[in-house]
C-alpha positions in Angstrom: -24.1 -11.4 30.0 -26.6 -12.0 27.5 -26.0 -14.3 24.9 -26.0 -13.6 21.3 -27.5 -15.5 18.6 -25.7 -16.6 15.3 -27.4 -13.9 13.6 -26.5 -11.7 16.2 -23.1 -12.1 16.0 -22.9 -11.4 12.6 -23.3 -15.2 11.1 -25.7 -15.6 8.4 -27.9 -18.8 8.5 -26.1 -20.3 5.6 -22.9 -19.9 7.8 -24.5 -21.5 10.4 -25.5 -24.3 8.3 -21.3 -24.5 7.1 -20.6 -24.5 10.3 -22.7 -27.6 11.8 -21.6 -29.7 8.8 -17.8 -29.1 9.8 -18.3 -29.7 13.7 -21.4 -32.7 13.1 -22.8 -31.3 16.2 -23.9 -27.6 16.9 -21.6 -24.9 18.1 -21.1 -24.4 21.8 -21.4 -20.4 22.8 -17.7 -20.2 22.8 -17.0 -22.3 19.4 -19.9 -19.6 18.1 -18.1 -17.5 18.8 -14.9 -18.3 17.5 -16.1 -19.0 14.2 -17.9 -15.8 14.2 -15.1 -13.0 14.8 -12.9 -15.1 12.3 -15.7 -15.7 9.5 -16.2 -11.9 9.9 -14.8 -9.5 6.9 -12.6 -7.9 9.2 -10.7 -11.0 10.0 -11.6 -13.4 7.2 -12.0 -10.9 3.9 -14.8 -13.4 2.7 -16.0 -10.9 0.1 -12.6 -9.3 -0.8 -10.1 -12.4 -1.2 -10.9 -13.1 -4.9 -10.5 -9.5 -5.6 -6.8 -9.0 -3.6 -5.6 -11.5 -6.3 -5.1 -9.2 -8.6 -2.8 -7.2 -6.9 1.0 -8.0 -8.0 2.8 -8.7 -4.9 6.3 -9.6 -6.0 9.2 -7.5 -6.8 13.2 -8.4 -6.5 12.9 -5.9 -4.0 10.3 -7.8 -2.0 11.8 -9.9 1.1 7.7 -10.7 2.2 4.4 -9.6 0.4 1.1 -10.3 2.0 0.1 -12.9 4.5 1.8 -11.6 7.2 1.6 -9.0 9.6 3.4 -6.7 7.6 5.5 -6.3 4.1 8.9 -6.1 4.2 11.5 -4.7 1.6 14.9 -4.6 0.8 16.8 -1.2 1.1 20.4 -2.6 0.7 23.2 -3.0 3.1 21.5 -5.6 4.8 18.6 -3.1 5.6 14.3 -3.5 4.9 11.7 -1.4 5.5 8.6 -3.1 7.6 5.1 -1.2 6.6 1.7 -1.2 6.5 -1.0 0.3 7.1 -4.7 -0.4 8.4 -7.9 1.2 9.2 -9.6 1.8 12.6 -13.1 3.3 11.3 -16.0 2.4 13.2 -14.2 2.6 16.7 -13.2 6.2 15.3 -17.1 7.0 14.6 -18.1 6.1 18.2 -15.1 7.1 20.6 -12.8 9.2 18.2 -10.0 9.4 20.8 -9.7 5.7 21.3 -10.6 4.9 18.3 -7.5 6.2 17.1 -5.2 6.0 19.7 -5.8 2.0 19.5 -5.8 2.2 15.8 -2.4 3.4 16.2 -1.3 0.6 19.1 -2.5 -1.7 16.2 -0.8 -1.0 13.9 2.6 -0.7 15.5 2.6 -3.5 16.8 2.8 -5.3 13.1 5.2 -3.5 12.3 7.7 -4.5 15.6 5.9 -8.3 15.5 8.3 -8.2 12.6 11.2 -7.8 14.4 11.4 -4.4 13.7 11.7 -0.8 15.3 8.8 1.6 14.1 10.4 4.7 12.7 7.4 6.8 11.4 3.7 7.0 11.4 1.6 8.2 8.9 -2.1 8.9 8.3 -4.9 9.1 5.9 -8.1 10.8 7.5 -11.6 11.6 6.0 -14.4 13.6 7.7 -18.1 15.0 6.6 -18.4 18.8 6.4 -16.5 21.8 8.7 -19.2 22.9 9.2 -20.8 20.3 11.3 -20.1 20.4 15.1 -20.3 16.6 15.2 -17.4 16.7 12.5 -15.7 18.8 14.3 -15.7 16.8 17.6 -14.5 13.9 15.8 -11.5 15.2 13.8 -10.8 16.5 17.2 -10.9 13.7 19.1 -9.2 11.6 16.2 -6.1 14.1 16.0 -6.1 14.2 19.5 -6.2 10.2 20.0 -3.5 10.3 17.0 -1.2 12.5 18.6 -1.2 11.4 22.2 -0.6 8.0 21.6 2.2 8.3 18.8 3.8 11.1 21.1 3.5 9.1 24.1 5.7 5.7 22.1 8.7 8.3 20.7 7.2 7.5 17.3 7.1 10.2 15.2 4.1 10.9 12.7 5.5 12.6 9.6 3.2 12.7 7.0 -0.4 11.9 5.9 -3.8 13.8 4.0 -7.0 15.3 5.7 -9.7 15.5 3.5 -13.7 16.7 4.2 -16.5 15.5 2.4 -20.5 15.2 3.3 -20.2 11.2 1.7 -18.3 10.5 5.3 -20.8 12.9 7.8 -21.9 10.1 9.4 -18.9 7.3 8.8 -15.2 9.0 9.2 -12.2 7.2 8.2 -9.1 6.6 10.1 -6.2 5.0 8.3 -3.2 4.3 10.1 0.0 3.6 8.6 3.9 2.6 10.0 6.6 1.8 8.9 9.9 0.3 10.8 13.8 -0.5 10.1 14.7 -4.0 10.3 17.9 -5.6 9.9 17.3 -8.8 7.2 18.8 -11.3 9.2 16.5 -10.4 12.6 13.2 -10.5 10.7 10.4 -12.7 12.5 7.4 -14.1 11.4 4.3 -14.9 12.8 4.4 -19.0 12.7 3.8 -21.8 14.7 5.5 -24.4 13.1 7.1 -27.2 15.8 4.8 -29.4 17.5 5.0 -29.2 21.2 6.5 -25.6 21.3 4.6 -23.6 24.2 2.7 -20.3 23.6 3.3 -17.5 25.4 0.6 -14.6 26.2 2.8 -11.3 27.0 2.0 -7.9 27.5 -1.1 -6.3 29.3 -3.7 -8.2 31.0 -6.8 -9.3 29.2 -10.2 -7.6 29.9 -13.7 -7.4 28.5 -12.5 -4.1 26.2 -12.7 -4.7 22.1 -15.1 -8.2 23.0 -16.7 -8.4 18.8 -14.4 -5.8 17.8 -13.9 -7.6 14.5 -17.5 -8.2 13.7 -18.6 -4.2 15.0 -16.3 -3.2 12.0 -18.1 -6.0 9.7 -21.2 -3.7 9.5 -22.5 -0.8 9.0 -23.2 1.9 11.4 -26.5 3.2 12.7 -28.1 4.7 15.6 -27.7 1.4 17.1 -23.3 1.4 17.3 -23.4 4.3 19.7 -24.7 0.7 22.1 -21.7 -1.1 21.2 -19.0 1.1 22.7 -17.4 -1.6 24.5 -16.5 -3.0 21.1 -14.0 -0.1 21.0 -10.7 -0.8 22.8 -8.7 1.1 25.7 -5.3 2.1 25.2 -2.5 2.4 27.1 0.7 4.0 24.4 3.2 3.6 28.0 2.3 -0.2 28.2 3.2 -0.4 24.4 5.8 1.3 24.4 7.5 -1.1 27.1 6.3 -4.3 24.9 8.5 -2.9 22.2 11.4 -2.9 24.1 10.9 -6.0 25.4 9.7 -7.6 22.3 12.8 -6.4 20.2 15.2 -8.0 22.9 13.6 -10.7 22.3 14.2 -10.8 18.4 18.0 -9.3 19.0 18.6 -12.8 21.9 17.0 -14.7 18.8 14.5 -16.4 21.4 11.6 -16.5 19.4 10.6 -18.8 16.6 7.1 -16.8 16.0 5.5 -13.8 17.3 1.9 -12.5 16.3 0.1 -9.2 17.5 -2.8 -9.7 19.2 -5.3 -7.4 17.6 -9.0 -8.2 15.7 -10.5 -11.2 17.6 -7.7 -11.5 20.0 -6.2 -14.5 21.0 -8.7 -16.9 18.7 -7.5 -15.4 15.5 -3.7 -14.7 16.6 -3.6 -18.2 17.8 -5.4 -19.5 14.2 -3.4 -17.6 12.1 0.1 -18.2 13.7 -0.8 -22.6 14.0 -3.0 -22.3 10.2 0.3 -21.5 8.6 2.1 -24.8 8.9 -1.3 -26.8 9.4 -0.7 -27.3 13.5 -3.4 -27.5 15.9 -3.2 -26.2 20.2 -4.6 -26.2 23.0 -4.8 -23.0 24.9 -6.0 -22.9 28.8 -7.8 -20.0 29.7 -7.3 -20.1 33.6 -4.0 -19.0 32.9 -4.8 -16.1 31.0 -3.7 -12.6 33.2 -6.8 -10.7 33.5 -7.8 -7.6 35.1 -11.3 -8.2 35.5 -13.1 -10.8 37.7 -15.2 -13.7 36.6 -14.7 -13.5 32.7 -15.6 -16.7 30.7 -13.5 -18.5 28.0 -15.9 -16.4 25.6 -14.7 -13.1 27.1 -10.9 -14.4 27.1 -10.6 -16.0 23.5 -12.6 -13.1 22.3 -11.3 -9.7 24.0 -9.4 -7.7 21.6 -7.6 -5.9 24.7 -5.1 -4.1 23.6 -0.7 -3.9 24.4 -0.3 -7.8 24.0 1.3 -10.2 21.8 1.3 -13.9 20.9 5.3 -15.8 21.5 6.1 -19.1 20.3 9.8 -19.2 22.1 12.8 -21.3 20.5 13.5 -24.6 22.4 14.4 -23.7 25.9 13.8 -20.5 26.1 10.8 -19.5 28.1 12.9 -18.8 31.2 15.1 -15.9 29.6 11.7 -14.6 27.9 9.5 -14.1 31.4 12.8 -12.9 32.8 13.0 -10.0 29.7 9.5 -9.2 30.3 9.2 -9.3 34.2 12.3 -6.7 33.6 10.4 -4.4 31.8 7.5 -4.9 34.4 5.2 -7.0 32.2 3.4 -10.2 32.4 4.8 -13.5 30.3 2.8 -16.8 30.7 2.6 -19.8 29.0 -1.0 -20.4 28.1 -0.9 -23.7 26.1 1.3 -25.6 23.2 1.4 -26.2 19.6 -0.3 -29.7 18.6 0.0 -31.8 15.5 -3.5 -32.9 15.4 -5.1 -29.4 13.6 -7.5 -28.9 16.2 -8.0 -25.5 17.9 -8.9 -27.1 21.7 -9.5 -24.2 24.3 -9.5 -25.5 27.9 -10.6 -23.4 31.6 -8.1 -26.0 33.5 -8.7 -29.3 32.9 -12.2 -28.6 31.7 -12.3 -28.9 27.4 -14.9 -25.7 26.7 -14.1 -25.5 23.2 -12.6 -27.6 20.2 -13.1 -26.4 16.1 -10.5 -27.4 13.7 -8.1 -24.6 13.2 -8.1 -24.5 9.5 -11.9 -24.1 9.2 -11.5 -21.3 11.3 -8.8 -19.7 8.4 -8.7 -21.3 5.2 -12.3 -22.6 5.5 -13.9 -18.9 6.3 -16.7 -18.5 3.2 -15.8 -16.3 -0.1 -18.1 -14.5 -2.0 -17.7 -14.0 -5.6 -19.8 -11.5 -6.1 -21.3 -9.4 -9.3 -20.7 -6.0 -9.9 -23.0 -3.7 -11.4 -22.3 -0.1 -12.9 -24.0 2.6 -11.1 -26.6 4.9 -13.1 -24.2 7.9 -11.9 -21.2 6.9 -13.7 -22.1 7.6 -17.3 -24.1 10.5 -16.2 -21.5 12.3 -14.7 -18.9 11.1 -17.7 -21.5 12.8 -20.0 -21.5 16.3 -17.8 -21.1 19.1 -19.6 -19.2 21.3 -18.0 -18.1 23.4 -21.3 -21.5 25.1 -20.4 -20.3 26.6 -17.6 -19.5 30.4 -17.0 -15.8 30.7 -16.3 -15.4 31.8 -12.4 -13.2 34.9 -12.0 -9.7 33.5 -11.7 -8.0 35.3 -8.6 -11.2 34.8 -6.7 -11.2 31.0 -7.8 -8.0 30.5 -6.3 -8.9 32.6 -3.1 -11.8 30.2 -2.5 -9.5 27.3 -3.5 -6.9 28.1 -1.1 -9.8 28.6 1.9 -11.1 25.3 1.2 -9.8 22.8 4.0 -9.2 20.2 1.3 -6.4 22.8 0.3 -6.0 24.5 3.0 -3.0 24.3 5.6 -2.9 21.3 7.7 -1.1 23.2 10.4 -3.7 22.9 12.8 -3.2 19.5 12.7 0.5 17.8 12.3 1.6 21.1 15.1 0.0 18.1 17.6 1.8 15.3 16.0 6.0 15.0 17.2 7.2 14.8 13.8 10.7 15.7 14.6 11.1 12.6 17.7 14.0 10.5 17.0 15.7 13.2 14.6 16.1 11.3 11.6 13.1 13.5 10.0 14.6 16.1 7.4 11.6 16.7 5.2 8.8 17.5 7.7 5.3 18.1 7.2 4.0 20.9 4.8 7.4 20.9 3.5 7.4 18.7 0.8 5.3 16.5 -1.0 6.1 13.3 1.2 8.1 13.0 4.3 11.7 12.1 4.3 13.8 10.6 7.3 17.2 9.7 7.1 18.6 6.1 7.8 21.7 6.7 10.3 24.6 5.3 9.2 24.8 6.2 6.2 23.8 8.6 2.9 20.2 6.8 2.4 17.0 8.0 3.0 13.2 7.1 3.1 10.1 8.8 1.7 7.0 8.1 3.1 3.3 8.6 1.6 0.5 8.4 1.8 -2.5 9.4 -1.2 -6.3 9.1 -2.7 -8.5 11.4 -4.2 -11.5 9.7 -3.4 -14.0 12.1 -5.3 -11.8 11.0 -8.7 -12.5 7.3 -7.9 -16.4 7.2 -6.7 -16.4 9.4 -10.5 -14.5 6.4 -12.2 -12.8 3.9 -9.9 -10.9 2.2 -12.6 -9.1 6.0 -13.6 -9.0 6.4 -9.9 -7.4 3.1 -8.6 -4.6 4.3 -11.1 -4.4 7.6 -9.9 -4.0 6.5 -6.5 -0.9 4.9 -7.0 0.3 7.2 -9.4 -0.1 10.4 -7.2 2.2 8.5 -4.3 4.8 7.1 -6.5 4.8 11.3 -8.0 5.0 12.2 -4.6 7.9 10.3 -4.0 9.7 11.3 -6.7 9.5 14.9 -6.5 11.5 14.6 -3.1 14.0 12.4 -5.2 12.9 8.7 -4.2 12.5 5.6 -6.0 9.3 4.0 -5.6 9.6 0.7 -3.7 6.1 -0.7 -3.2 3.0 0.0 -1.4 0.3 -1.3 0.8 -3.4 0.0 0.8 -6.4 0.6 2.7 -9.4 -0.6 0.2 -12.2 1.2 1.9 -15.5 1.1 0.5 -19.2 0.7 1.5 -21.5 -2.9 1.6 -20.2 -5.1 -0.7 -23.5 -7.0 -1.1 -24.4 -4.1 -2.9 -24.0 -4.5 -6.3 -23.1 -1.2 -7.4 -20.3 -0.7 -4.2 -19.0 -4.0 -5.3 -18.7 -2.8 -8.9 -16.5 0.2 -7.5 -14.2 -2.5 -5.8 -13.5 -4.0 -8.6 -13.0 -1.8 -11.2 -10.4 0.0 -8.2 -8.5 -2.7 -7.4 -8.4 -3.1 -11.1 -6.9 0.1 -11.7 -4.3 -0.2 -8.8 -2.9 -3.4 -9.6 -2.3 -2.0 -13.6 -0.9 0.8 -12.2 1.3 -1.0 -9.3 2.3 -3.6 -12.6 3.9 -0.2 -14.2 5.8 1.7 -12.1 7.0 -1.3 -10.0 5.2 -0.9 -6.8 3.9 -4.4 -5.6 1.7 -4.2 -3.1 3.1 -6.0 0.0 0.7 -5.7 2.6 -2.9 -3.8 2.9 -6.2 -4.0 4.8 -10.1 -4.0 3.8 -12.4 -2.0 5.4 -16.1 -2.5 4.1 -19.6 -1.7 5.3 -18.3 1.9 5.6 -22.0 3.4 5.2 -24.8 5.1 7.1 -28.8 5.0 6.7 -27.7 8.0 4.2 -25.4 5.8 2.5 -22.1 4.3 1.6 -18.9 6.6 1.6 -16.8 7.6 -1.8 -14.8 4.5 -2.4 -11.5 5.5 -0.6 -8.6 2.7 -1.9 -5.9 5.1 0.0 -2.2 4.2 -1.0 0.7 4.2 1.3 3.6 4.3 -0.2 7.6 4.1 0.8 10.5 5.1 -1.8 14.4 5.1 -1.3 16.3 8.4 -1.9 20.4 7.2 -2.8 22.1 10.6 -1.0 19.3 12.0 1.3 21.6 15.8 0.6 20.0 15.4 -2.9 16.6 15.5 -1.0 14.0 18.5 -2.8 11.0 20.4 -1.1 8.6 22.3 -2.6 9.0 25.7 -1.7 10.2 28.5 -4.2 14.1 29.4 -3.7 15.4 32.2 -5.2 14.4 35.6 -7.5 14.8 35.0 -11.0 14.5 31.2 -11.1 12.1 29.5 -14.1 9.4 28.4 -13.1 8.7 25.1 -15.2 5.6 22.9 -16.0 6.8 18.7 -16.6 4.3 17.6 -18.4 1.8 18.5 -20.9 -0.7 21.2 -20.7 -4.2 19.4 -19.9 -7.7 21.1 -19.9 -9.6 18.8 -17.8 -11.8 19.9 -15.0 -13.9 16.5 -14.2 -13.5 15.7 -10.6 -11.9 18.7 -9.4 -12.1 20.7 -6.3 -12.6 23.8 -8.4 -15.6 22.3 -9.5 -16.8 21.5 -5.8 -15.7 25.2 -4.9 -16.8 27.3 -7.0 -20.2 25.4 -8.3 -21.0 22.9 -6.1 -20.4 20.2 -8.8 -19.1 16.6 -8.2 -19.1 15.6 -11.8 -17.6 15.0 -15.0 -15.7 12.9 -17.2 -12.0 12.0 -14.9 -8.9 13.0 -16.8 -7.3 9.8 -18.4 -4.3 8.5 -16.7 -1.3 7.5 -18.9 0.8 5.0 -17.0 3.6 5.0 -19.7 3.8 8.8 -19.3 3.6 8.5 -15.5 6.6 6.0 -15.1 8.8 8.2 -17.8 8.5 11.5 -15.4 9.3 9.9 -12.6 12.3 8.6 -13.5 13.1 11.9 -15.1 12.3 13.5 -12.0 14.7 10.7 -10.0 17.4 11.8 -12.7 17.1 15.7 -11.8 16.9 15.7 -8.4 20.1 13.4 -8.2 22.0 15.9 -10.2 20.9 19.0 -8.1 19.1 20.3 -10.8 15.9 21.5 -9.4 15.4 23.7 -6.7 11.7 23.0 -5.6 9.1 20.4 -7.1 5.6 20.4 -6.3 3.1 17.3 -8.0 0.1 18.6 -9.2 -3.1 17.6 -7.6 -5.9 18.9 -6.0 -6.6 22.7 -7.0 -4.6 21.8 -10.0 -1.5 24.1 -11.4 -2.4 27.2 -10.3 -2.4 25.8 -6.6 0.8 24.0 -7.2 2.1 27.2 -8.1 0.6 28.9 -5.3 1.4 26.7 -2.5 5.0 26.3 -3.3 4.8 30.5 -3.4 3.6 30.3 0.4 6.4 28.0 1.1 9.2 29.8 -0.1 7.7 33.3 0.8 8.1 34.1 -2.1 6.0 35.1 -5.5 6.2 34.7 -9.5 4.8 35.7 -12.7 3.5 34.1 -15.2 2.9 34.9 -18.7 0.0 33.3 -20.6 0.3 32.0 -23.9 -2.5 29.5 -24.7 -4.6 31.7 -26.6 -8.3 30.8 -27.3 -8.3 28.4 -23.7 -10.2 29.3 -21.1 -8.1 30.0 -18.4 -9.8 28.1 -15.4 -9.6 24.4 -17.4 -5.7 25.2 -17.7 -5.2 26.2 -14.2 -7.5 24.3 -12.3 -7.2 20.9 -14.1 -6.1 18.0 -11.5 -5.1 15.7 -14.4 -2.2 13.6 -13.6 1.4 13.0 -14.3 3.0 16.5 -14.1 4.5 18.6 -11.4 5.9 22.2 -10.8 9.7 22.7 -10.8 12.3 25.4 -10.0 15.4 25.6 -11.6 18.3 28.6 -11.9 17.9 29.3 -15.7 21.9 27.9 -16.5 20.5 24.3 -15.6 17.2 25.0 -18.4 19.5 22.9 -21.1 20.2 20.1 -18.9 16.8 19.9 -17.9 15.8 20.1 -21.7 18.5 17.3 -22.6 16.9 15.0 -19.6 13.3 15.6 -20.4 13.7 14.6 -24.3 15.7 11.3 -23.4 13.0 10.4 -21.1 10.2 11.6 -23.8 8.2 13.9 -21.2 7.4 17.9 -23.0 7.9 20.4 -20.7 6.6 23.9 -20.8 8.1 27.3 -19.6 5.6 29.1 -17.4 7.9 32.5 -15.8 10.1 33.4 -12.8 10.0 33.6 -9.4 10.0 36.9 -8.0 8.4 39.9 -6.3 6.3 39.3 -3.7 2.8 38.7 -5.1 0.8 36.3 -7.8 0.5 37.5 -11.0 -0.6 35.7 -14.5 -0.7 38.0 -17.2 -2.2 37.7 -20.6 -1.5 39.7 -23.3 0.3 42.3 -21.4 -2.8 42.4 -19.2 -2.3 41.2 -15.5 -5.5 39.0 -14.9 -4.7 37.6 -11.4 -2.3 39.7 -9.0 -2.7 38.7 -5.6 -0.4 39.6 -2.4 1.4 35.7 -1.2 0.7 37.2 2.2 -3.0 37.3 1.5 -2.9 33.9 0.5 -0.8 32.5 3.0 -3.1 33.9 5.7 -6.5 32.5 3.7 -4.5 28.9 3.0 -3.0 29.1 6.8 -6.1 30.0 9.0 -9.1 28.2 7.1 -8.9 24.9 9.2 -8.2 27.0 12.4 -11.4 29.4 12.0 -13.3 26.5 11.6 -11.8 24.6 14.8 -12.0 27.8 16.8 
C-alpha cells in the first residue's frame, strides 16, 4: 500500500506543525493517521463548532442534547424518543446503492447505541435535473440502497422529501434520519469512564472497506473521487440487524457501562470519543482485532470504517455473559484492550507499541476555525428582482405545469420501495399527510415524524431560510395534531473556506436557532456535511430539519385529503402576495430569484398551537401546510387525496391572481371543516390571534376558481392526479 503524505491525507501543513509540537517527535504512519481522520471536518467539525453554539439545546423535555450519539426526549410515562439524523453524501455520489444502504446502517446504529429500538426511518434527498441519465442512475441506486437495507432490518421508512435541482448535478445529498423508543431508565451512553474496564470489539469483522472514509467526505468531489471508491463502505442490513438484537439484550441484562457505534474513522474515533469523555486513556491491541482480510496493518485496523460493529465497555464482570449473547446470535465479541488512567491513546500489534498520541489532542485538541463570512453579490441582486414586471402565466396551465414538476409531483415512485407499514404501528403513511404518524403501543400516544428545507429559499436568504426550515417541520407536525418536541439537523453546505459559503452558514444557523428559541424545538443532536461542491460549484445551502412531535390521542390524528361534499374550505392565515423563491417562478420562467417572504415567528408559534387546539377537538377534517406550489397546490393536492374537487370564489379584486395562489410564504395551511364547526373555529382562531379566510366548498369532481362569476381555472382532479401521479415515473421509465 502506498503511503500517503500529511497533505494527502487531508492535513494542512499548519496541522502538521500542531501536531509535532503535541507529540515533540514526528508522527509515525499510523499516529498520521489517527490525527488525520479525527482532525478531519467530518469527525472533528473544526470549521463548524463555533457556529453549533448557537443552537439552543435545552428544553424540560430534553433527557440528552448533543454530544452523544444521539438526542433523546421525554414523551411521558417513562417513555423518550432517540433521533437523529446524518448525511452520507459523497459515498452516495460515487456508489449510490452503498452509499446509502451504509448511510442507513449508520445511522441506526446511533440510534440502538442508545439503548434503544429503531422504530422509523426517514429521509431527506437532493438530486441535479430529471433529465440527466446520470441523475437518474443515482436517485436510483440511492432509493434502491435506501429501501433494501431499511426493508432487510424490519425498519420501516415512513416519511421524508425528494427534491431536483441542477446546484446538486454533480454532488447529490443523502440525509438519513431515525428515530427509536427507549425506555428512560435503559438509556446508555457512549462513555468510558472506569479505569481498567476492558473494551470489547463486537459485531462484523474488520476489513480494508470505508479506510479515510471520514476525510473522502472532508472534500470536495472531482473527477478524481470516482479513484477513491474504497472509501465507500459495504453493507450487510442481515448482520445489523442481528447486532440489534444482541446489542439491546445487552442494555435490557444491564451489562454495559458504555457502548459507541463504530462508524467515521472506526475504532480510532469510537475509541477517542468514548475514553475523551471522562479524560481516560487505552490501550487497544490490534492482533486481536477479527478481520476478514489477510495481512492488514494497525493503519488499516484503527482506520477501517467497516461497517455492522460497535464499541462495549461491559460492567464489572461481565464479559463472559456478553460473548455468550453475541456468539448466540452468531457474532464475534473480543476484548481488544482496557480503559487507562494515564490519557494516552496507546495502540499495540501484540506486545509491539505501533502507536501512542494523547487521546484528548485527538478530540478536544482538533483545530477550530473562526472564520469570516462575506455576503454574496447575488443576494441583494436577487432581493431587488422585480418580478412585478412579469406577465402573469395563465393560471390552470400554471398549476398543470406545477403539478408535473417532480419537486411537486407524487413521490409514489419512490416510498412504493420503502416498507412503510413494517412493524404496524404506522397510521399516517406516506403521501397521506403532511408528516408520518406511528402509534406508540400501549397506550393513546403517538409520534409525528419530519423531515423539511426548501433549499432554493435559503441559498436566496439563508437567515429567512434557516427560519423557514424549522418552521415548515414544526407546521407539518401540527397539521397531523402534534406538539413539536425538538429537532436535529443536517447543516449541509459547500467549502467553508469560502467566504461567501461560510456567510450562508452563518446567517442559517442564525435563523434556525431564533426559530428553534420560539417554537420550543431545541436541537438535540445534528450533523455537518461541508465541501458539498463540484468544479461547477458548491450546492444550495441545504440546513434540512428533522423533526419529531407528540400527538396526546393518536384517534385525533388529521391527514390531508378532502372528506366530504359541502365542507368549507378554509385558509389559516393571512393572504400573502409573495412569489420570491417559489417553484412557480422556476416553472413557469426559469427564475430563481427575488426578495424571500418574511417569516414571522410570533405568528408561526400562535397557528400552531391553534392548529394543536383543533385537531384535538375533532374540528378539522383535513389540513394541508402550505409550501411549495403555494395555496393553489395545497388546494389541489389535498383534492387528489380525497378524490375529490372544490370551488373557489375569488374575492381579492385588483390582485393578480398568480402572486395569491402561487405564493410559498409561510405560516398558513389549508383546512376542511363541516360548516356547523365554522364558529368554533372562529372562537379558536381569535383567542389565538391568527385571521382566517373563507375560500369555498368541497365538491364536484373538478377545480374550479371563479371570479366574478367567471370560472377562470376549471380543471378535471383526474387530469391532475394523472399529471401529479406519473411525472416522476415518465421520467424513471
Amino acid at each position: 500500500m502506498k503511503e500517503l503524505t500529511y497533505k494527502e491525507m487531508g492535513l494542512l501543513e499548519e496541522e502538521y506543525e500542531q501536531i509535532l509540537g503535541i507529540l515533540g517527535r514526528k508522527p509515525n504512519y499510523l499516529e498520521l493517521g489517527m490525527f488525520s481522520v479525527m482532525w478531519s471536518e467530518h469527525c472533528g467539525y473544526k470549521n463548524s463548532r463555533p457556529l453549533l453554539k448557537n443552537f439552543p439545546t435545552e428544553g424540560p423535555q430534553v433527557i440528552q442534547g448533543p454530544g452523544e450519539n444521539a438526542g433523546v426526549v421525554d414523551i411521558g410515562d417513562g417513555q423518550a424518543l432517540v433521533f437523529k439524523i446524518e448525511s452520507h453524501n459523497h459515498p452516495s455520489a460515487i456508489e449510490p446503492y452503498q452509499g446509502a444502504a451504509t448511510g442507513i446502517g449508520g445511522i441506526v446504529r446511533d440510534i440502538f447505541t442508545m439503548g434503544a429500538r429503531p422504530i422509523a426511518c426517514l429521509n431527506s434527498l437532493r438530486f441535479g435535473s430529471l433529465e440527466d441519465e446520470r441523475v437518474k442512475e443515482l436517485l436510483a441506486g440511492v432509493v434502491s440502497g435506501i429501501a433494501d437495507y431499511g426493508n432487510c432490518l424490519g425498519i420501516p421508512t415512513v416519511g421524508g422529501e425528494v427534491y431536483f435541482n441542477r446546484a446538486y448535478q454533480g454532488n447529490p445529498l443523502v440525509n438519513a434520519m431515525c428515530v427509536g423508543l427507549v425506555n428512560t431508565q435503559e438509556i446508555a451512553y457512549a462513555t468510558a469512564s472506569e479505569i481498567g474496564r476492558p473494551l470489547m470489539l463486537v459485531g462484523a469483522k474488520t476489513g480494508r472497506d470505508g479506510i479515510h472514509g471520514a476525510t473522502f467526505a472532508s472534500e470536495g468531489l472531482s473527477s478524481a473521487s470516482a479513484q477513491k471508491r474504497p472509501s465507500v463502505q459495504v453493507g450487510d442490513p442481515f448482520m445489523e440487524k442481528l447486532l440489534i438484537e444482541a446489542c439491546l439484550e445487552l442494555i435490557k441484562e444491564d451489562l454495559v457501562a458504555g457502548m459507541q457505534d463504530l462508524g467515521a474513522a472506526g475504532l480510532t474515533s469510537s475509541i477517542a470519543e468514548a475514553a475523551s469523555k471522562k479524560e481516560r486513556g487505552v490501550k487497544v491491541d490490534v492482533s486481536r482485532v477479527p478481520r476478514r482480510e489477510a495481512g492488514m496493518t494497525p493503519y488499516e485496523v484503527m482506520l477501517s470504517e467497516s461497517q455492522e460493529r460497535m464499541l462495549i465497555i461491559p460492567r464489572a464482570g461481565k464479559e463472559g455473559r456478553i460473548a455468550e449473547i453475541f456468539d448466540k446470535w452468531g457474532l464475534d465479541a473480543t476484548l481488544i484492550g482496557e480503559v487507562t488512567g494515564d490519557g494516552l491513546f496507546k495502540v499495540y500489534d501484540g506486545d509491539v507499541l505501533v502507536g501512542e498520541v494523547p487521546v484528548a489532542a485527538l478530540t478536544e485538541g482538533c483545530p477550530v476555525y473562526v472564520r469570516e463570512g462575506l455576503e454574496p453579490s447575488y443576494y441583494e441582486e436577487c432581493r431587488n428582482s422585480n418580478l412585478e414586471e412579469l406577465l402573469e402565466y395563465d393560471t390552470g396551465e400554471a398549476i398543470k405545469l406545477l403539478l408535473a414538476s417532480p419537486n411537486i409531483a407524487s413521490k409514489h415512485w419512490v416510498y412504493s420501495q420503502y416498507d412503510h407499514q413494517v412493524m404496524i404501528n404506522t397510521v399516517l403513511v406516506p403521501g397521506e399527510a403532511d408528516a408520518a404518524v406511528l402509534r406508540i403501543k400501549g397506550s393513546q400516544k403517538g409520534v409525528a415524524l419530519t423531515t423539511d428545507c426548501n433549499a432554493r429559499m435559503v441559498y436566496l436568504d439563508p437567515y429567512q431560510g434557516g427560519m423557514m426550515a424549522v418552521c415548515e417541520a414544526a407546521r407539518n407536525l401540527a397539521c397531523v395534531g402534534a406538539r413539536p418536541l425538538a429537532l436535529t439537523n443536517c447543516l449541509n453546505f459547500g467549502s467553508p473556506e469560502n467566504p461567501h459559503i461560510y456567510w450562508q452558514m452563518q446567517e442559517a444557523i442564525r435563523g434556525m436557532a431564533e426559530a428553534a428559541r420560539k417554537l420550543g424545538t431545541p436541537v438535540v443532536s445534528g450533523n455537518v456535511s461541508l465541501y458539498n461542491e463540484t468544479a461547477a460549484g458548491a450546492i444550495f445551502p441545504t440546513p434540512v430539519v428533522g423533526m419529531v412531535g407528540l400527538i396526546k390521542n393518536i384517534e385525533h390524528r388529521c391527514g390531508m385529503a378532502l372528506q366530504d361534499e359541502g365542507d368549507l374550505l378554509v385558509l389559516l392565515g393571512p393572504i400573502r402576495e409573495e412569489l420570491g423563491g417559489s417553484e412557480y417562478l422556476q416553472v413557469c420562467y426559469g427564475l430563481e430569484t427575488g426578495r424571500v417572504p418574511q417569516v414571522d415567528l410570533q405568528a408561526e408559534s400562535r397557528l400552531i398551537e391553534l392548529l394543536i387546539s383543533l385537531i384535538d377537538a375533532r374540528l378539522l377534517k383535513s389540513c394541508h401546510d402550505i409550501s411549495e406550489g403555494g395555496l393553489a397546490i395545497a388546494l389541489a393536492e389535498s383534492a387528489i387525496k380525497g378524490k375529490k374537487g372544490f370551488r373557489i370564489k375569488w374575492e381579492w379584486r385588483g390582485k393578480r391572481k398568480d402572486q395569491i395562489l402561487f405564493s410559498e410564504a409561510p405560516g398558513r395551511v389549508v383546512v376542511s371543516l363541516n360548516e356547523e364547526d365554522l364558529a368554533s373555529l372562529s372562537s379558536l382562531a381569535t383567542q389565538y390571534e391568527v385571521e382566517f379566510h373563507i375560500l369555498g366548498r368541497v365538491g364536484s369532481e373538478r377545480m374550479i376558481l371563479e371570479e366574478e362569476g367567471i370560472e377562470c381555472v376549471n380543471l378535471a382532479i383526474q387530469d391532475m392526479t394523472r399529471i401529479w401521479g406519473e411525472a416522476i415515473e415518465c421520467h424513471m421509465k
